[in-house]
C-alpha positions in Angstrom: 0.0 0.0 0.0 3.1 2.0 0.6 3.7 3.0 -3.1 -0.2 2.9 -3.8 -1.1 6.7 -4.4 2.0 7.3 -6.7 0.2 4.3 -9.0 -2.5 6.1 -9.0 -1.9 9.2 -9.5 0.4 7.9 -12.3 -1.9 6.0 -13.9 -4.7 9.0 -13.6 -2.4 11.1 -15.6 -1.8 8.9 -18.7 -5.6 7.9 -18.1 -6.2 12.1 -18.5 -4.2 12.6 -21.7 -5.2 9.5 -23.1 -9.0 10.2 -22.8 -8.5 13.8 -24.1 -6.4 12.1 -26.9 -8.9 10.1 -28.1 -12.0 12.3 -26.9 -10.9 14.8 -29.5 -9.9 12.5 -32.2 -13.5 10.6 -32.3 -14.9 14.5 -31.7 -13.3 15.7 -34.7 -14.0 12.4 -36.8 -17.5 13.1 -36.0 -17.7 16.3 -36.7 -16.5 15.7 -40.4 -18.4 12.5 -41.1 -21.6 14.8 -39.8 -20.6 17.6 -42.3 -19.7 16.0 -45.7 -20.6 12.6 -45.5 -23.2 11.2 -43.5 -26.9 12.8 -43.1 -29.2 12.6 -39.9 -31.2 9.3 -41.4 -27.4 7.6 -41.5 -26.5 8.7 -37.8 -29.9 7.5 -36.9 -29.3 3.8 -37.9 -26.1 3.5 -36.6 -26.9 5.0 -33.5 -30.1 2.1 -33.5 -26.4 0.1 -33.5 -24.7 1.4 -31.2 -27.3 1.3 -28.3 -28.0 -2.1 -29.0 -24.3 -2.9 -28.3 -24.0 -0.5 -25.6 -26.3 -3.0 -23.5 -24.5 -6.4 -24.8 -21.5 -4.9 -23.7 -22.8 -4.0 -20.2 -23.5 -7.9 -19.9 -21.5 -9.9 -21.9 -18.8 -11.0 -19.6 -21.4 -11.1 -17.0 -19.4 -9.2 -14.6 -16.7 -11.8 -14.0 -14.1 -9.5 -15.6 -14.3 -7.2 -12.6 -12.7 -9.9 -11.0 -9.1 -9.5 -12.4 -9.0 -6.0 -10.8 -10.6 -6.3 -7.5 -9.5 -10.0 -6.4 -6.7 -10.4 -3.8 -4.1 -13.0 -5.0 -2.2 -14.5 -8.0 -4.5 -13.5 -10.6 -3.2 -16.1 -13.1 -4.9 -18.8 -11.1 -8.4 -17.8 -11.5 -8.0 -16.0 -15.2 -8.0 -19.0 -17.4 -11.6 -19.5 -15.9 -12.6 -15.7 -16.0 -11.7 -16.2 -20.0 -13.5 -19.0 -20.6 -16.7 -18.0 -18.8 -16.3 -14.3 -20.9 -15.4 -15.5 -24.3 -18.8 -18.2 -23.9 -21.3 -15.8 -23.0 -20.5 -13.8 -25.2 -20.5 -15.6 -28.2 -23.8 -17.0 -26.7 -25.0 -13.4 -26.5 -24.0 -12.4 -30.1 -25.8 -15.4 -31.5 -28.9 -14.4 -29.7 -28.7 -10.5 -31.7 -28.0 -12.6 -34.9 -31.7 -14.0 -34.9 -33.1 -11.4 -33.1 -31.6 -8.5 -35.2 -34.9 -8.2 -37.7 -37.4 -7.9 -34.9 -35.0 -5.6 -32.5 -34.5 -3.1 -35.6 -38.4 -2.8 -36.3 -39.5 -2.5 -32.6 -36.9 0.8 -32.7 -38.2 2.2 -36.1 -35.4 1.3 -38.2 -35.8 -1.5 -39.8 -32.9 -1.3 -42.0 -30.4 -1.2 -39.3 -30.4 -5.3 -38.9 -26.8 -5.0 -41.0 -25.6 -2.6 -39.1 -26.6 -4.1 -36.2 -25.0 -7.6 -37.0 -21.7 -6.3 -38.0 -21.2 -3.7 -35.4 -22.4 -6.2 -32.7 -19.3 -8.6 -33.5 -17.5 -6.4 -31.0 -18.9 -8.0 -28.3 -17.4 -11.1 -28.7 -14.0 -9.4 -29.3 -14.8 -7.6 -25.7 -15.3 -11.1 -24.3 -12.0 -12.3 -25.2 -10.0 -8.6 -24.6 -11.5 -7.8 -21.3 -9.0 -10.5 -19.4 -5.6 -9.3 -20.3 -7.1 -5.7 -20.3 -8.2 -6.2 -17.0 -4.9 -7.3 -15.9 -3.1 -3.8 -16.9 -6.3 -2.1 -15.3 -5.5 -3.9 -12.0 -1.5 -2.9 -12.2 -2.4 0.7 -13.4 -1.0 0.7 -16.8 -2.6 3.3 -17.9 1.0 4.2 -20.2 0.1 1.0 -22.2 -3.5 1.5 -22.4 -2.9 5.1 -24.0 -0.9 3.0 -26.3 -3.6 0.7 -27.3 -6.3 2.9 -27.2 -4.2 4.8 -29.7 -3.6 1.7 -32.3 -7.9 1.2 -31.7 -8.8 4.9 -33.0 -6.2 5.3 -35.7 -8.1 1.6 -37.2 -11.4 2.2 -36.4 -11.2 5.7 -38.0 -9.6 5.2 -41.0 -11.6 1.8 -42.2 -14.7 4.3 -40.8 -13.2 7.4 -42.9 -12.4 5.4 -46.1 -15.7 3.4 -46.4 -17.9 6.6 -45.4 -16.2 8.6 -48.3 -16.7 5.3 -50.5 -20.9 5.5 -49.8 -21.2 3.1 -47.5 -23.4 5.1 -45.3 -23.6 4.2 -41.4 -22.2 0.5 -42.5 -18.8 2.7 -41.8 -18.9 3.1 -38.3 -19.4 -1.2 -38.2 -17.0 -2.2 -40.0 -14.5 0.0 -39.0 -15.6 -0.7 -35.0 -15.0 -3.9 -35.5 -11.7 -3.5 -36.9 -10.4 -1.2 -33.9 -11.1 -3.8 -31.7 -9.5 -6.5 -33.4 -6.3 -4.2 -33.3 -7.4 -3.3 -29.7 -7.3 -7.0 -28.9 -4.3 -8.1 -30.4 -1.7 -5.3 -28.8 -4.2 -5.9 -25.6 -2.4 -9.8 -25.8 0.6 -8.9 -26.6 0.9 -6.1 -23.7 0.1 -9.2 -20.9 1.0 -12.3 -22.2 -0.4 -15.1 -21.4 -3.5 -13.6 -20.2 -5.0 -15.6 -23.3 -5.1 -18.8 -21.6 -8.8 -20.6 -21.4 -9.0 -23.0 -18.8 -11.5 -24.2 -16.4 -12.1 -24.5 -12.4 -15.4 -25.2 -11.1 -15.1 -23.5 -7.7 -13.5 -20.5 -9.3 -16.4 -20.5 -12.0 -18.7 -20.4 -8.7 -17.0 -17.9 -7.1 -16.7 -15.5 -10.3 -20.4 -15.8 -10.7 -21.4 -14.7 -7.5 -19.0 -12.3 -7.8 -19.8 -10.9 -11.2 -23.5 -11.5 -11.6 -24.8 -9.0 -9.8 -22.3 -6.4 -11.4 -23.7 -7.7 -14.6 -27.0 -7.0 -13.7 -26.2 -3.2 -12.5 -24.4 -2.4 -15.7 -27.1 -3.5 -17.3 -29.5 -1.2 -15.5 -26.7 1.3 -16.0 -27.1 1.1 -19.6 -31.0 0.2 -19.9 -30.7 3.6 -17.7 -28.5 5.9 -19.9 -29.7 4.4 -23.4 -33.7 4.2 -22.9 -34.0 8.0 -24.1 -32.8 6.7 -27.8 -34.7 3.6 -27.7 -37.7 5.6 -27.2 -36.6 8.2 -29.9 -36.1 6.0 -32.4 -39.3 3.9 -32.0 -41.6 6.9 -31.5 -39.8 9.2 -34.0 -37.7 6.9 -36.5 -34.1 7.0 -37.4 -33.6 10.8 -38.8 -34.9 11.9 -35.1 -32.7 10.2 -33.6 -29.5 11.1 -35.8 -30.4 14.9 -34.4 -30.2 13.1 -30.8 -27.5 11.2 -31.4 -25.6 14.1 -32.2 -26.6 16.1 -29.5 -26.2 13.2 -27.1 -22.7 12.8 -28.4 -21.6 16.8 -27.7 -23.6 16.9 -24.2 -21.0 13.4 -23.2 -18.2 14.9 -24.5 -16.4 16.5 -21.3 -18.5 14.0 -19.3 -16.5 11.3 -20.9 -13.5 12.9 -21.1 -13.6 13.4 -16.9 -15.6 10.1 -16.1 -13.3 7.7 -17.8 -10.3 9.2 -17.2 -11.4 8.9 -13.7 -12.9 5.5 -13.4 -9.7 3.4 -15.4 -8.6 3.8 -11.6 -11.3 4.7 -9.5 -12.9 1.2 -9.4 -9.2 0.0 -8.6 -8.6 2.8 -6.0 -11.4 2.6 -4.3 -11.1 -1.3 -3.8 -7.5 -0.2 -2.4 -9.0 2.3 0.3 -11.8 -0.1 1.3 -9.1 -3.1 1.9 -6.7 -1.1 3.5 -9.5 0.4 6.1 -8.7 4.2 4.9 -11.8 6.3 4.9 -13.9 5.8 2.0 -16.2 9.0 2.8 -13.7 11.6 2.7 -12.0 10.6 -0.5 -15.4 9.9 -2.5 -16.2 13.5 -0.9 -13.6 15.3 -2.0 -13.0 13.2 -5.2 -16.6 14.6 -6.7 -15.9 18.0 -5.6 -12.7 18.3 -8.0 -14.5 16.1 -10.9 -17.8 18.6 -10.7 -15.4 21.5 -10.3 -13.9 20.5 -13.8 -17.3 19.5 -14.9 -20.2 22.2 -14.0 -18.3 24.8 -16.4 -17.8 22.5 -19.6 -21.7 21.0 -19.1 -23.1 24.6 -18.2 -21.6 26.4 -21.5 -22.9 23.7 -23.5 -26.5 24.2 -22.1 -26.5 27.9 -22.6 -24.8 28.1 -26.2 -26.2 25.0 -27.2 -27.9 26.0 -30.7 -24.7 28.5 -31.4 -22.3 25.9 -30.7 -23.8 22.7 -32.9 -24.2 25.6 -35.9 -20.8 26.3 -35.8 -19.5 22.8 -35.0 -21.7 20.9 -37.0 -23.6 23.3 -39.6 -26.8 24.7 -40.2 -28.7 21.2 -41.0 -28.1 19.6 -37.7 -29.3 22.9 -35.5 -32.9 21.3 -34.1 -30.2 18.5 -31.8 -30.0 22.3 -29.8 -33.4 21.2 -28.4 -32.2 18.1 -26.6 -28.5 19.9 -25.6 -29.7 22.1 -23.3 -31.1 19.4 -21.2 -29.0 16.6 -21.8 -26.1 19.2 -20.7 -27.4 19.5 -17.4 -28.1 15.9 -17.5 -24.0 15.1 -17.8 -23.1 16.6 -14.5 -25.9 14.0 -13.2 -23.7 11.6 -14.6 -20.1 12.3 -13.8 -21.7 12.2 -9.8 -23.1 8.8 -10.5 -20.4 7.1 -12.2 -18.0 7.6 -9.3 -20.9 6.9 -6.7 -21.0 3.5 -8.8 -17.6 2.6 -8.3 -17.5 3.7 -4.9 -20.7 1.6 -3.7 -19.4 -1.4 -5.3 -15.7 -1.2 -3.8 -17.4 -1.2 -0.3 -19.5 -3.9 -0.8 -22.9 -2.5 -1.6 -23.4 -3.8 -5.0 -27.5 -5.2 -3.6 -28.5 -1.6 -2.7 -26.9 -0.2 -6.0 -28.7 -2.3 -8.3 -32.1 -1.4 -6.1 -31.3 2.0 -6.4 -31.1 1.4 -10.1 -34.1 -0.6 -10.2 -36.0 2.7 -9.1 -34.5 4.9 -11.5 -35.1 2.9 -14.5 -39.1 2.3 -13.5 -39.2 5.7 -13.0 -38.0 6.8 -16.1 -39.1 4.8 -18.8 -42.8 5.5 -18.1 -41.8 9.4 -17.9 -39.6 9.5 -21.2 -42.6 7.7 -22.9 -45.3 10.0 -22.0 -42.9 12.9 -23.4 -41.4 12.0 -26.4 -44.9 12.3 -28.4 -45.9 15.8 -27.4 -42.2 17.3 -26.8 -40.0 15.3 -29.3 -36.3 15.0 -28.8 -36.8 17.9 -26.3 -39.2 16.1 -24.1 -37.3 12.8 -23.9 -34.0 15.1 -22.6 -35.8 16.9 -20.2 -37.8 13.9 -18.9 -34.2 12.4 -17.8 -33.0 15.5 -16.4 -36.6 15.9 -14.3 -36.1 12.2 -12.9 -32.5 12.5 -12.2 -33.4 15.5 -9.9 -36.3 14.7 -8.2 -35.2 10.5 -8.0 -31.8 9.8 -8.6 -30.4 12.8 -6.2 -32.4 11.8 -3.6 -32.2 8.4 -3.8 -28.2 8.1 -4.1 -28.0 10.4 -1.2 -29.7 7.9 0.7 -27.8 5.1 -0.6 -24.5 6.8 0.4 -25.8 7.5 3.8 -26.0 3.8 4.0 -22.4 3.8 3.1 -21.5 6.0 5.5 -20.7 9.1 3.8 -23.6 12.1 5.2 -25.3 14.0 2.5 -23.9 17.2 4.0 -20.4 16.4 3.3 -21.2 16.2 -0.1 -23.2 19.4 -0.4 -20.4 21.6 1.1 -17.9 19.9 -1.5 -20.4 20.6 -4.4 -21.5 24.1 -3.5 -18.7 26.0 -4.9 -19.2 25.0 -8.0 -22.6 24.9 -9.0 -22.8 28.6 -7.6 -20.0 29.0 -10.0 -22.0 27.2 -12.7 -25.0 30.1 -12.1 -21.8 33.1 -12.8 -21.2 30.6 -15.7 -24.3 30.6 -17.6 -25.2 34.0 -16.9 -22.0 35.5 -17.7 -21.7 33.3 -21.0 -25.2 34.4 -22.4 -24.9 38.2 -21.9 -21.4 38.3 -23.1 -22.1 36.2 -26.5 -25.0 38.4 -27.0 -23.3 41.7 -27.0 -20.6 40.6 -28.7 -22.1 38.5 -31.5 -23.5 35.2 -32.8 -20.3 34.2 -34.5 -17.1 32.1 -33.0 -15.3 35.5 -32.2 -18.5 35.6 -29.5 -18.6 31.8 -28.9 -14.5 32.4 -28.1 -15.5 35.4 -26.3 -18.1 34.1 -23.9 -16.2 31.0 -23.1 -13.1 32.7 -21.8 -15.0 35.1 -19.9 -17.1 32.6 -18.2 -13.9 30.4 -17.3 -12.5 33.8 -15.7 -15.8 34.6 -14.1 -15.6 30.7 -12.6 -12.2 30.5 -11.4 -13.1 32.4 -7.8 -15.3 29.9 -7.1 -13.4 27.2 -7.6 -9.8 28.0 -5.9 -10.5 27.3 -2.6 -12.3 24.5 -3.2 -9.1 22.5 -5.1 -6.8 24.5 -2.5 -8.6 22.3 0.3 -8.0 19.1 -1.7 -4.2 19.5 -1.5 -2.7 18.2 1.6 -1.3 20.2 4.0 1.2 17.5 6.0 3.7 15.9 3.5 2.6 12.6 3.1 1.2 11.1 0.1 -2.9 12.0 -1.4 -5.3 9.4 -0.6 -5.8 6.9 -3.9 -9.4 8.1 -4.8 -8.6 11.7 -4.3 -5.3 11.2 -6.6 -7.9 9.8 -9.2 -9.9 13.6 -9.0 -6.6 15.5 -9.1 -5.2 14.4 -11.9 -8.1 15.6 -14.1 -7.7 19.0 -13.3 -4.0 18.6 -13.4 
């Protein structure tokens, strides 16, 4: 445990530049594939894609991958097992899409997605196999190699994507050249922990693994069934082009919430398991852990709320301007995010993975029914704000209680949050006036941005001031994972 928070912190930093790395080539790949190539009908069916194998993904190791990085012990024993299980169910998993593809692309209003669908879908079988030696340089915080990989994976996966979009092949593209980024992904993944590609089989271990992982399986899947519903009810209530203009909003709203959250979690999950083994206090890093992250976050998610139809004109053009309608909300709706990512990871390090997945249970009952009864006389709108209206009047409440369970008091994490989202109000207002007066063109887009950044520093300062330690030992691991993101 000695040399534990330099690991982190280490691997937080290459976790940081690789996310940004990547963030802002798949940002700038999108953002030329949205302008010359691809139309809102054509994001629409590959998004029908895409949150199909967002929820195979969440479940197609069935949680036993987790294993490599939170298990105490020589992790070569019990990963011939974790590979075998993995690798079966998900080949199980993508022969069950196979048949089902027809009748899952007609119940979301795109019937001509079932290609896309098939193809892009392949990926989950090559996530079966990658997620063992993966999670292997997850557990030993090789976050250097992993930049390295997830380098090889974009530079593929965008060129075959580039190449075939330019050729005509429409949202086919983004399959084919997914799949060929994590065939890449999964070869320099082996080669980066050898042996790690070992299939074996131990019955206990298989037992153990399962209750181990099956439960995680299950709240990734409410996870996903949670974060994806609002496009399976766009696309079946309002067909494919609808959902391209969601998609695309979607996809700016999640930019700097990815960017922070998975920078963050490549170690949180891994840190946190650290602090809960070696009896450190768990409520005072996750505490002061989501005050950086929403310090980093409110600004990013608040500008793209207020500037929303500005900012996808200038990014994207003039044809993909109604996806402002869903930004504003789904903005607000990131910050909601980044908080319960790291909650996630924190509840399951300690041991609460039950009362997560009822937590989730809630939220997901609550929402569907609310998303539904929106999306008709709303649109795209209505489906974004419906999340945000849940996740403030459900989700808030009910994952304060849930961390009150844990131990950590709903007042601890008020004070740490405070700062900013008073900070976020300067934000928004400061960034509205000032790209009024100034103009409607990206001299005022450029304009209002700074300002607001130097209208939200104040707020922030002694907030990150109180994160740094004041004796000389070494930042607790969780709270390395939060300062790194900011630097």
């Amino acid at each position: 445990m000695n040399n534990l928070p330099a690991k982190v912190a280490s691997a937080a930093r290459w976790s940081v530049l690789n996310t940004v790395v990547v963030r802002i080539g798949n940002f700038a790949t999108g953002v030329i594939l949205a302008r010359y190539f691809l139309s809102p009908y054509d994001f629409g069916l590959y998004a029908v894609g895409a949150v199909m194998l967002a929820v195979l993904l969440s479940a197609n190791e069935m949680g036993v991958s987790l294993a490599i990085v939170r298990w105490e012990g020589d992790v070569r024993r019990f990963a011939p097992t974790v590979l075998t299980l993995s690798t079966a169910s998900s080949l199980l998993l993508y022969v069950a899409l196979w048949v089902c593809a027809p009748w899952a692309a007609s119940a979301l209003g795109s019937p001509a997605a079932i290609d896309v669908l098939r193809v892009l879908c392949l990926t989950v079988v090559i996530d079966g196999i990658a997620c063992v030696p993966a999670g292997l340089l997850t557990r030993e915080f090789r976050q250097g190699a992993r930049m390295i990989i997830d380098l090889l994976i974009f530079v593929v996966s965008t060129g075959v994507t580039m190449a075939l979009a330019v050729a005509g092949f429409g949202a086919m593209s983004f399959a084919w050249g997914a799949v060929a980024g994590n065939m890449v992904g999964l070869i320099a993944t082996a080669v980066a922990a050898p042996g790690m590609l070992r299939f074996g089989w131990h019955r206990e271990i298989a037992k153990r693994l399962l209750r181990f992982g099956l439960p995680l399986a299950g709240a990734s899947l409410l996870v996903l069934a949670m974060v994806n519903v609002d496009s399976l009810v766009v696309g079946a209530a309002l067909g494919p082009a609808a959902l391209g203009f969601y998609q695309i909003a979607s996809n700016m709203a999640g930019w700097p919430v990815r960017t922070i959250s998975e920078a963050a979690r490549r170690v949180s999950f891994a840190g946190f398991s650290r602090v809960a083994e070696g009896g450190q206090s768990m409520a005072d890093g996750y505490t002061r852990a989501l005050g950086v992250l929403m310090s980093v976050a409110v600004p990013a998610c608040v500008l793209l709320g207020t500037l929303a139809e500005p900012l996808i004109r200038a990014v994207y053009g003039e044809q993909w301007t109604p996806a402002a309608a869903a930004l504003r909300f789904l903005a607000a709706l990131g910050l909601i995010r980044v908080a319960y990512e790291l909650t996630y990871d924190c509840l399951v390090a300690a041991g609460h993975r039950k009362l997560l997945m009822g937590v989730q249970a809630i939220w997901l009952a609550t929402l569907v029914p609310v998303l539904i009864l929106m999306v008709h006389p709303f649109g795209i709108a209505g489906v974004a704000s419906g999340h945000v209206l849940v996740g403030v009047l459900v989700v808030i409440p009910i994952f304060g209680w849930a961390l009150a369970r844990a131990g950590i008091a709903p007042r601890a994490i008020a004070r740490q949050v405070g700062r900013p989202f008073l900070g976020g109000i300067a934000v928004a207002l400061t960034g509205w006036l000032v790209f009024h007066v100034v103009g409607r063109g990206l001299l005022g887009l450029a304009v209002a941005g700074i300002a607001s950044l130097v209208v939200y520093v104040p707020f922030i300062l002694p907030l990150l001031r109180s994160t740094r330690p004041s004796r000389p030992p070494e930042p607790e691991p969780v709270l390395a994972v939060a300062e790194q993101v900011v630097g």
